[in-house]
N, C-alpha and C positions, 0 to 999 in steps of 0.2 A: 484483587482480581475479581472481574463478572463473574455471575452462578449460570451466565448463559453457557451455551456450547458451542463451540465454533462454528456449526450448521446456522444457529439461531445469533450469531453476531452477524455472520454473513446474509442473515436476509435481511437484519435490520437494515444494515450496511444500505441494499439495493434498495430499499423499501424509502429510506433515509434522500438517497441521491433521486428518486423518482419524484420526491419531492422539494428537490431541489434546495435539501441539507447537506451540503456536502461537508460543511465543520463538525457537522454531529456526526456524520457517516465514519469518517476517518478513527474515532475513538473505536469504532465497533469493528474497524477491518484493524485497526492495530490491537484490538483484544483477539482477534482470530487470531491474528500472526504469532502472539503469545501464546494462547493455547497452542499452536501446532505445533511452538518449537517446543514446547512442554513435552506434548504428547510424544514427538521425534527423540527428544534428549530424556526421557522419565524424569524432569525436573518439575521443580512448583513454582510461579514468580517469574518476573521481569528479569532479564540477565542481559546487560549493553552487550558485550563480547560473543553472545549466543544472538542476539538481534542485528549486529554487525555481519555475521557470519551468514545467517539465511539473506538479509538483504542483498550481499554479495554473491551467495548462490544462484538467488532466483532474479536478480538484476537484469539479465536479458528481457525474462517475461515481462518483468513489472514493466520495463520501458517500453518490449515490443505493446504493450497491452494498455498501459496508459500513460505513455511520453515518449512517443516517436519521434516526435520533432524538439523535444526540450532541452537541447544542448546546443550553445552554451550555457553556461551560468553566469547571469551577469554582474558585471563587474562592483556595482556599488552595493554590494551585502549589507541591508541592517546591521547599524550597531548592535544589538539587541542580540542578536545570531553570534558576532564576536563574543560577546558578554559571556555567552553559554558556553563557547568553546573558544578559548584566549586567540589560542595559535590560529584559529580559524581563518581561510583565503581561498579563493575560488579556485585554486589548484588541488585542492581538496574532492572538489566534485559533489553531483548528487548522490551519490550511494549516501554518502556522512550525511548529508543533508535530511533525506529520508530517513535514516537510521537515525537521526535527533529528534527529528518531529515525533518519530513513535513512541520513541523513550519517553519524550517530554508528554507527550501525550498520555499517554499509559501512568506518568506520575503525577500529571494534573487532575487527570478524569475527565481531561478536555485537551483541543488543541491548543498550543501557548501563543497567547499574542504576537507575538512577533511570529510567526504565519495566516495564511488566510487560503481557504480556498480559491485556486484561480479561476478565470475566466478563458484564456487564451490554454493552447497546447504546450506552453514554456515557461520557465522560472520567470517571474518579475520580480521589481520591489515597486509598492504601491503603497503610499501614506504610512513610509517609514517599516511598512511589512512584505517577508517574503511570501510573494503568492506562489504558491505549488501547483503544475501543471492541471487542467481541470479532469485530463482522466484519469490521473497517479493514484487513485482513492480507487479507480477497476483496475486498476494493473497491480496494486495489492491484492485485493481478493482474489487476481485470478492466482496469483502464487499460493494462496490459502487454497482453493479451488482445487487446484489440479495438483496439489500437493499429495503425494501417495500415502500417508499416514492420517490423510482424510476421508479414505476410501468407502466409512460406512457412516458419511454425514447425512444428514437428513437436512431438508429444506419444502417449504412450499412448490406445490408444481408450476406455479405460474410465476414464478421468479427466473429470470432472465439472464444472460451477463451477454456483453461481444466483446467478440477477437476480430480483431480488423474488421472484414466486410461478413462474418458468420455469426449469427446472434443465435445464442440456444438456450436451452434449458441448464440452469444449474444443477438441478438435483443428477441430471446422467453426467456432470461433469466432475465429480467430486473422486478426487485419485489419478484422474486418466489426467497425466503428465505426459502420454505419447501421443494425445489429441492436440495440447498446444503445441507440442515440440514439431507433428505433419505440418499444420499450421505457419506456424515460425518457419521452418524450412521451406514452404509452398511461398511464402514471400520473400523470404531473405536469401535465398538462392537463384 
């Protein structure tokens, strides 16, 4: 595990995708997400079944926030993807999808070849790799974000994140979980 803090993975994170790292970004928003289920479960370490679990928690945000438009999943999945998880088939879905990259992430120290940051707002496969939605690396962090057992994070003032059309400061957004949820509900209703 980083000796960063979840405040200071999340601003790499943004600092990262501002300059248009988004394969380096995604290590530092998947080490947030470890710390926070840490800090939520009093556990130490990487746990699949605890990373399973908040991605399917916070799975509305992550999508409403960085993959609105990314479903379907298409049909010809790298082999490479199979390899990692036998039974794997796109009836499976992106939750597993996401919840592998971070794993594999978090056990590489990197993201594993067979993904690539994308281009587009949807799953592809592209030179044998699946490309991940281009915003899914903000719609992580905003579940670290506005996660309430991140309530007393600290972050630079001039680091940034958006939700749909409202771009704000992260440092006042760190806990307030009923800021995305107005949000979410102001569009999805």
């Amino acid at each position: 595990m980083c000796a960063m803090s979840t405040g200071e993975n999340v601003q790499q994170a943004i600092e990262l995708m501002a300059k248009g790292s988004y394969d380096l970004a995604y290590l530092h928003a998947a080490n947030a997400i470890t710390l926070t289920i840490n800090k939520a479960d009093g556990t130490d370490g990487i746990s699949e079944l605890a990373t399973q679990r908040y991605i399917k928690e916070n799975f509305e945000l992550i999508s409403f926030m960085g993959m609105p438009n990314a479903l379907p999943l298409p049909l010809d999945i790298p082999f490479k993807v199979k390899r990692i998880i036998p039974a794997f088939n796109v009836l499976h879905g992106a939750e597993e999808i996401v919840t592998l990259m971070l794993i594999e992430t978090i056990k590489f120290g990197r993201m594993p070849d067979v993904f690539a940051a994308g281009s587009s707002g949807k799953f592809e496969v592209r030179g044998g790799r699946l490309c991940l939605p281009s915003g899914l690396v903000c719609g992580l962090l905003g579940s670290v974000i506005f996660d309430p057992v991140n309530a007393g994070e600290q972050i630079a003032e001039e680091c940034w994140i958006s939700i749909s059309d409202f771009k704000m400061f992260v440092s006042e957004l760190f806990g307030r979980r009923d800021l995305a949820q107005r949000i979410m509900k102001f569009y999805l209703t």
